[in-house]
C-alpha positions as CSV (number, residue, x, y, z in Angstrom):
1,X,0.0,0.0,0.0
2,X,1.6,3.2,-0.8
3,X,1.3,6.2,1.3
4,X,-1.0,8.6,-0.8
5,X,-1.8,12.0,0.7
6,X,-5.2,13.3,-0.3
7,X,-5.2,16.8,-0.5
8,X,-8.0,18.1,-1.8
9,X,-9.6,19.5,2.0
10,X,-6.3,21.7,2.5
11,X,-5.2,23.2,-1.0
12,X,-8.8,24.8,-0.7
13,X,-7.2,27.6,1.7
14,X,-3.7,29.0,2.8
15,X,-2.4,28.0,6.0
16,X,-4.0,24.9,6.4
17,X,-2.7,21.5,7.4
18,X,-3.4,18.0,7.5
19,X,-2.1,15.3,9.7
20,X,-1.2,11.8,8.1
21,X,1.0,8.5,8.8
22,X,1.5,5.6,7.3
23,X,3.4,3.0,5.4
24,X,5.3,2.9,2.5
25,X,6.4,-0.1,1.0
26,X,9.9,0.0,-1.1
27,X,11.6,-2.0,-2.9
28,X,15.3,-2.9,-2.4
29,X,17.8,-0.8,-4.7
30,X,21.0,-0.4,-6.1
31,X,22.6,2.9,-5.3
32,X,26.4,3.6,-6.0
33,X,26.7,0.5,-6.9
34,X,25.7,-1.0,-3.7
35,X,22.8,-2.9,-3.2
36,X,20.2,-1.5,-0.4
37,X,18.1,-4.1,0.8
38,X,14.7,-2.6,2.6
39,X,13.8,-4.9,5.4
40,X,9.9,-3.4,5.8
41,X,8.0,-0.2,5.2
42,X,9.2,2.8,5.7
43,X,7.1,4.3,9.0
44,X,6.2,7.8,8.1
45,X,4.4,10.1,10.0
46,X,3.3,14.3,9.7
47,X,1.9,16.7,8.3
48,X,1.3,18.4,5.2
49,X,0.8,22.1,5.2
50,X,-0.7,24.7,2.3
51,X,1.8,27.8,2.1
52,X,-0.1,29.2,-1.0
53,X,2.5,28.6,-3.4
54,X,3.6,25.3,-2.0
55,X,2.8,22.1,-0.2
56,X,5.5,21.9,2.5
57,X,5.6,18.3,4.4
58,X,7.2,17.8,7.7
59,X,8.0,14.3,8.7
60,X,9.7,11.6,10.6
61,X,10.1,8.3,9.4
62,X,12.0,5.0,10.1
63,X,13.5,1.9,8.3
64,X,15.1,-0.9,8.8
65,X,18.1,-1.3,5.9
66,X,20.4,-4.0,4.8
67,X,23.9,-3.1,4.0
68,X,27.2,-4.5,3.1
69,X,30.4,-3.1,6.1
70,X,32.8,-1.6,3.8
71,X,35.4,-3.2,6.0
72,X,34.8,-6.7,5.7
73,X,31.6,-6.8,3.0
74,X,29.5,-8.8,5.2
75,X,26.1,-7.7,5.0
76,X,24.1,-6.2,8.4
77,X,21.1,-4.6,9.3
78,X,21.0,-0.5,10.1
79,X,17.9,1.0,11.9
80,X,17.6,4.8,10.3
81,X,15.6,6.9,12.3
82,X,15.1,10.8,10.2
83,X,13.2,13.5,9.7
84,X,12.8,15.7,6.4
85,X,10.9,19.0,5.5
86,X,9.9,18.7,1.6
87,X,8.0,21.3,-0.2
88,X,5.8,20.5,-3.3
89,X,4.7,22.4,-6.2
90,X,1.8,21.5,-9.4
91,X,4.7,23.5,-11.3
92,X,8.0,22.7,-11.7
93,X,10.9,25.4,-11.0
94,X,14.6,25.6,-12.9
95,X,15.4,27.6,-10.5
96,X,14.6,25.5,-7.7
97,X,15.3,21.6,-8.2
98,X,14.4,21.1,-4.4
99,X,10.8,21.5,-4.9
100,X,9.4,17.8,-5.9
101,X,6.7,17.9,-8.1
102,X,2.7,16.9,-7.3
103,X,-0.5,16.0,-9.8
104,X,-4.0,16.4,-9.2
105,X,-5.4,16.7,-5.6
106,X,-2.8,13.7,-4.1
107,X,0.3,13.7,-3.1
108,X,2.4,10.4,-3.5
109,X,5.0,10.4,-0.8
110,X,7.3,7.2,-2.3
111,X,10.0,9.5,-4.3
112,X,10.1,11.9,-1.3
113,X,10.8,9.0,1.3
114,X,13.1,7.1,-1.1
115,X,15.3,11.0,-1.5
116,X,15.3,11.3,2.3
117,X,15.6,8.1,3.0
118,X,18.9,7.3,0.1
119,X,21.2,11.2,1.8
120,X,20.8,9.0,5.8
121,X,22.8,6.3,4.4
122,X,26.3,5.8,5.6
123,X,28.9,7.1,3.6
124,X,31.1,3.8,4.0
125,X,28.6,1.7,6.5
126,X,30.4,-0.9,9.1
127,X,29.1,-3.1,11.0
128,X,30.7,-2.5,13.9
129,X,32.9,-0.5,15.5
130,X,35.6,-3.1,16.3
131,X,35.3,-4.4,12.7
132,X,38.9,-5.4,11.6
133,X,38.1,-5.7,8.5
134,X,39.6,-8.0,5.6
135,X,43.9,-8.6,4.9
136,X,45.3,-6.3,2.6
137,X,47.4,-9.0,1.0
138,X,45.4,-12.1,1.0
139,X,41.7,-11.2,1.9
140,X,41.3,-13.0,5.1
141,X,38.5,-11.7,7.2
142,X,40.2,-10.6,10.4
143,X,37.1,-11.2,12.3
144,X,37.2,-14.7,11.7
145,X,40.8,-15.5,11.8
146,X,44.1,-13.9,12.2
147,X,46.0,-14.5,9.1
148,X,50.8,-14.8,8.7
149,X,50.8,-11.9,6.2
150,X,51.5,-8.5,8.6
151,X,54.0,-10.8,10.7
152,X,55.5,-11.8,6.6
153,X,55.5,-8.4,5.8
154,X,57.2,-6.9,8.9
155,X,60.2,-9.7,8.5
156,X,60.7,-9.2,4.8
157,X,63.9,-7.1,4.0
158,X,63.7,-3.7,3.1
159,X,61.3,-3.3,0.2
160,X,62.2,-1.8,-3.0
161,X,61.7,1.6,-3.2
162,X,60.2,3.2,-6.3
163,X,63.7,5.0,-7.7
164,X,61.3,8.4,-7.9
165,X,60.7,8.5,-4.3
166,X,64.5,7.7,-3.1
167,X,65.1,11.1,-2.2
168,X,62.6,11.2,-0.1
169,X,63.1,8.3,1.4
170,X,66.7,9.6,2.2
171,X,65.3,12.9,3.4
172,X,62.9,11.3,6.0
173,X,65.8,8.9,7.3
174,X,67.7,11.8,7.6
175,X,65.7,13.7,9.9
176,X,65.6,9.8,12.1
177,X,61.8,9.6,10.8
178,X,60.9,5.8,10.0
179,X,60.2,5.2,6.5
């Protein structure tokens, strides 16, 4: 069921407002390349108010996501908890792209919530704090199991050194910094 606001009662005079919640129902996504399962509705609740020029809708709203940590790419489950203020218009504005566009005497809330609900997302999500993450040299999950690679890497001999960077490398030892 999607969360349709009828809005026929309050576009009939400036300053009034109308109280709704609901559900909407989304589907799961892919969004920079990432795939955003929805594990429910999206619980929205607020109200919709008649400026004159513009529908303005305050909300709050609440879903449960599924996302992949972007330290060890297992997937986990995020509660996002968030509230927006969108304003609406029969008549689209160049000038404005923040202004979402309605039809009619209804206001369908699905593009508004999916906006809102897409700029709470994690930047890089994890799914946990203490996450270690995955090897840089052999992919081991570091959660799981300590992998020989760090202690490999520490007893190797000195590394070659890209013949670009060996004045810098010279410079740092040369001030005692480690390189």
């Amino acid at each position: 069921m999607k969360l349709v606001i009828d809005v026929s009662d309050i576009l009939k005079q400036k300053g009034s407002s109308k109280e709704f919640s609901g559900s909407q129902p989304l589907e799961d996504i892919i969004y920079q390349g990432e795939r955003i399962g929805l594990l429910g509705p999206v619980d929205v609740s607020g109200h919709i108010t008649n400026t004159g020029k513009l529908l303005v809708v305050d909300a709050d709203a609440g879903a449960k996501v599924s996302l992949q940590c972007g330290r060890c790419t297992k997937r986990y489950d995020k509660e996002l908890k968030f509230s927006f203020t969108a304003r609406l218009s029969k008549i689209g504005d160049p000038e404005d792209p923040d202004v979402f566009l309605y039809e009619g005497e209804v206001v369908d809330l699905k593009d508004i919530i999916l906006e809102f609900l897409l700029l709470e997302l994690p930047m890089r999500g994890q799914c946990s704090e203490e996450c270690k993450g995955l090897c840089p040299y052999c992919g081991c999950d570091l959660n799981v199991a300590q992998c020989q690679c760090e202690e490999k890497v520490e007893h190797q001999e000195e590394r070659v050194v890209d013949p670009r960077l060996l004045a810098l490398k010279k410079a740092l030892s040369a001030n005692g910094e480690e390189v």
